[in-house]
Structures are given as structure tokens and as C-alpha cells.
C-alpha atoms as one frame of an Amber mdcrd trajectory, in Angstrom:
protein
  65.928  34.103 141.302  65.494  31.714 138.069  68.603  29.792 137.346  66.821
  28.671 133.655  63.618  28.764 132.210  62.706  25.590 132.263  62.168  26.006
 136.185  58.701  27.951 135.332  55.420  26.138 134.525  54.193  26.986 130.938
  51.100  29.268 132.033  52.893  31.476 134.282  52.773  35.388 133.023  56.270
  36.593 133.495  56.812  40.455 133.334  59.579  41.790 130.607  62.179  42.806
 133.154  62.250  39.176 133.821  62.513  38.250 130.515  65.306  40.614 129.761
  67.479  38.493 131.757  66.201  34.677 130.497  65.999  35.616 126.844  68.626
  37.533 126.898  68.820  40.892 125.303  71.179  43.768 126.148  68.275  45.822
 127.347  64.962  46.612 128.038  64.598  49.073 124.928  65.733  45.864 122.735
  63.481  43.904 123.394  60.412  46.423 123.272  62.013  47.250 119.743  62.130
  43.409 119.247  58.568  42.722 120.005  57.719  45.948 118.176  59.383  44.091
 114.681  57.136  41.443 115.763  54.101  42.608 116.506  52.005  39.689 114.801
  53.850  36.746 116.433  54.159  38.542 119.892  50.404  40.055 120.336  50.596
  41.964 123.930  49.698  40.464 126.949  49.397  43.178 129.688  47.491  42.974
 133.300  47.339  45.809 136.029  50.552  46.263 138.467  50.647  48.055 141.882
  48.447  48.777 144.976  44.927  49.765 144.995  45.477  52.882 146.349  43.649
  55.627 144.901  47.062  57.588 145.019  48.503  54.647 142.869  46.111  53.043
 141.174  48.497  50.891 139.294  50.317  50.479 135.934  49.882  47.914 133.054
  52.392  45.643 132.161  53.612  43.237 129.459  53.937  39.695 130.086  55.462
  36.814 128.335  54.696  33.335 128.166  57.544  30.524 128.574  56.473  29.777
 124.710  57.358  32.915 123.490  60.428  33.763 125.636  61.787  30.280 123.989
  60.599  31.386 120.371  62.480  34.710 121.236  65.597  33.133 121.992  65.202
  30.666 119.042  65.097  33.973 116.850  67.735  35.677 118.063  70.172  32.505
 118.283  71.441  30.994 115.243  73.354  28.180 114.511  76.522  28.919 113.035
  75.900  26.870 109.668  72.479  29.266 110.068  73.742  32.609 111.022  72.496
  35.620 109.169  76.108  37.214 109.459  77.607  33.786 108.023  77.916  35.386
 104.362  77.129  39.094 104.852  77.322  40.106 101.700  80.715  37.974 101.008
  80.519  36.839  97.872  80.352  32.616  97.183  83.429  30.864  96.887  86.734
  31.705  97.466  87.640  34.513  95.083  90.300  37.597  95.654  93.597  37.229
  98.009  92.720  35.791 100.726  90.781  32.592  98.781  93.910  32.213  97.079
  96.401  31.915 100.202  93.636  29.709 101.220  93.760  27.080  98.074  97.155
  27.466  98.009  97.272  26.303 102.058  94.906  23.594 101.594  96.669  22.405
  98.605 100.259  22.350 100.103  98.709  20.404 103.238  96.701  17.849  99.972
 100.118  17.175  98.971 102.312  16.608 102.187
């Protein structure tokens, strides 16, 4: 098994359950919702699995690329200073109880 993604070569197709695990996502219905949202940036790739059986002819599935997998994980992951859940609807600055205790703290520790 991959210990990291930068073990594959750029051109190799890799199937979604495998890049459940290296993006990561809690499941597989997350990321089909995720590439869903993002339909434009994440066009399908798909290509015939299974035997050529005429009892099981085969199924198609999605593939990533390495590209996208790191583009995923670039969207999902934010830096802290860049985190969508940063400010969540907190207003800006330091108003209300707890901004207060918290001038009043970093005022006291100004002084001593």
C-alpha cells in the first residue's frame, strides 16, 4: 500500500477508493459529493473495471490524477491564518465579555 502520494508517477489513473484514503475524506459519499460541488474543476475520468466475461462485463470507474488529488487536499486544508471557520460569523475585534477579560489580561501582563 501507498505510504504518500508522492510515491505515484503523475500519469497514473488512481481509482476513488484509493483516493479516499490519500486525500483524505471521511468517506466515499464525501468525496463523490465533493467532486459533485466541483464538477468544472474535477471533469470525470472513468475507464471500464472487471473481467471480460459476458456474465460480468465490467463496471466504469472514476479515476483521479496525482494533480487533482493534491488540488483536493489543497481545498479542503487550510491554513489556520486561512481557515474558513477562523471568523464564522464572529464579529471583528474584540467586543462583548470575553474581549474585555481579554484587554483587561493583556493589559495587566503590558504593565507587569
Amino acid at each position: 500500500m501507498l505510504s504518500s502520494i508522492e510515491e505515484l508517477a503523475d500519469s497514473v489513473p488512481i481509482p476513488l477508493n484509493v483516493a479516499v484514503q490519500l486525500i483524505p475524506m471521511p468517506s466515499m459519499a464525501a468525496l463523490y459529493g465533493f467532486l459533485n460541488k466541483h464538477k468544472e474543476e474535477f471533469p470525470g475520468k472513468y475507464s471500464k473495471s472487471g473481467g471480460p466475461s459476458t456474465a460480468w462485463a465490467g463496471f466504469e470507474q472514476r479515476f483521479l490524477t496525482k494533480s487533482e488529488i493534491l488540488k483536493i487536499r489543497e481545498m479542503r486544508f487550510h491554513p489556520k491564518e486561512e481557515s474558513r471557520f477562523l471568523r464564522a460569523g464572529r464579529p471583528s475585534g474584540r467586543k462583548g465579555i470575553i474581549g474585555s477579560i481579554i484587554r483587561r489580561c493583556e493589559e495587566a501582563r503590558g504593565r507587569g
